[in-house]
C-alpha positions in Angstrom: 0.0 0.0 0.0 1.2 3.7 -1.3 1.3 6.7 1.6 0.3 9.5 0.0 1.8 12.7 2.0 0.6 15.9 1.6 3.2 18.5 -0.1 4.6 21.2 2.2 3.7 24.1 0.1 1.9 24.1 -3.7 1.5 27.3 -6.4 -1.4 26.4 -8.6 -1.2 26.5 -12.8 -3.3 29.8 -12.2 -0.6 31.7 -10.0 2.3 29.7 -11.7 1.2 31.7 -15.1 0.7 34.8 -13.5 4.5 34.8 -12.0 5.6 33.9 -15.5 3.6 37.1 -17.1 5.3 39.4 -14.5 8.9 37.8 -14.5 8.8 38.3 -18.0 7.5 42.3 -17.7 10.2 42.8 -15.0 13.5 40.9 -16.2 13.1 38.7 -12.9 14.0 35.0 -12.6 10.3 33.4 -12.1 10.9 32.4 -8.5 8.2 33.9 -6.1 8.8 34.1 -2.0 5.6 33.4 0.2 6.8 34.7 3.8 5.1 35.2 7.0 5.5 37.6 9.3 4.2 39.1 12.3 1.0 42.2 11.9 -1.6 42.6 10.5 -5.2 42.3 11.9 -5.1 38.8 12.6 -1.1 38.3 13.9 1.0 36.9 11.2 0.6 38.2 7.5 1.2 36.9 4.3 4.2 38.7 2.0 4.9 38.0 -1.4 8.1 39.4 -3.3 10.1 38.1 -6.3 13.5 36.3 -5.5 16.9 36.2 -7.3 18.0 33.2 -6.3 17.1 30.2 -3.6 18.3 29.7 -0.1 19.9 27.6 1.6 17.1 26.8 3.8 14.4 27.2 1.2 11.6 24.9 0.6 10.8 24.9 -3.5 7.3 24.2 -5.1 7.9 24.2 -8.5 4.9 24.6 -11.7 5.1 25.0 -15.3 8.7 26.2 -14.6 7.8 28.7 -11.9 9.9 28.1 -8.7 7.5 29.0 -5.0 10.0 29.1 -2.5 9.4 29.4 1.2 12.0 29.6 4.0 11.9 27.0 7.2 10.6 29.8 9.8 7.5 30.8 7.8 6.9 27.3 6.1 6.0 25.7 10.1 3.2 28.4 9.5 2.1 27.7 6.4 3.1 23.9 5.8 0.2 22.3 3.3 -0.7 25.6 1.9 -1.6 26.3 -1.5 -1.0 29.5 -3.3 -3.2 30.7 -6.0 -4.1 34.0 -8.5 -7.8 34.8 -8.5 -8.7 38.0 -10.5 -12.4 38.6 -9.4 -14.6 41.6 -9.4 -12.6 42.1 -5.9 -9.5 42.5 -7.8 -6.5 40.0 -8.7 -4.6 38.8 -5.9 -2.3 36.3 -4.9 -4.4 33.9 -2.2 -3.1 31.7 0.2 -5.3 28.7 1.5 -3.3 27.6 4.4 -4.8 24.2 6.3 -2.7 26.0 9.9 -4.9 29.1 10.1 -7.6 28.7 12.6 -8.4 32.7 11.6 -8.4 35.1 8.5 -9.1 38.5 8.0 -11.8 39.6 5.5 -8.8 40.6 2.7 -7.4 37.2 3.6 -4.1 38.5 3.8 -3.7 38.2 8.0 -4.2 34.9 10.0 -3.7 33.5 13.0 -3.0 29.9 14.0 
């Protein structure tokens, strides 16, 4: 029998093609860094950025070519997590749906755990 473990951090097709469109814009390698830290109206917060290059200490998710990476202090907070790009009436945002957070704000870009 096959154990199936969950991944410690995904970027879906959707957010994978929307790093691509602005690595390409911006002359960036298409490597985007999910980090957490403290603030915002819930505790921690979500930050995206583009990287240059991977860590040493660097979890990678990697989709259609485009690198996630995530270092080992904020992945313990967001372990399981799935990164996405939804472009509603809202707006278009990057969106986290992290299995840890027992708490979100209504922008969804503050939890606690």
């Amino acid at each position: 029998m096959a154990t199936v473990t969950q991944p410690d951090i995904a970027l879906t097709p959707a957010a994978a093609a929307r790093v691509a469109v602005i690595a390409q814009k911006t002359s960036k390698p298409a490597i985007l860094r999910l980090s957490v830290e403290g603030g915002g109206c819930s505790g921690f917060q979500y930050k995206f950025g583009f990287a240059d290059g991977i860590e040493s200490d660097d979890t990678v998710a990697e989709t259609d070519g485009v690198r996630l990476v995530v270092d080992s202090i904020s992945l313990d907070l967001v372990r399981g997590a799935q990164v996405d790009f939804v472009d509603s009436l809202g707006g278009a945002a990057f969106k986290v749906e992290n299995p840890n957070a027992a708490s979100g704000c209504g922008c969804g870009t503050s939890f606690s755990v």
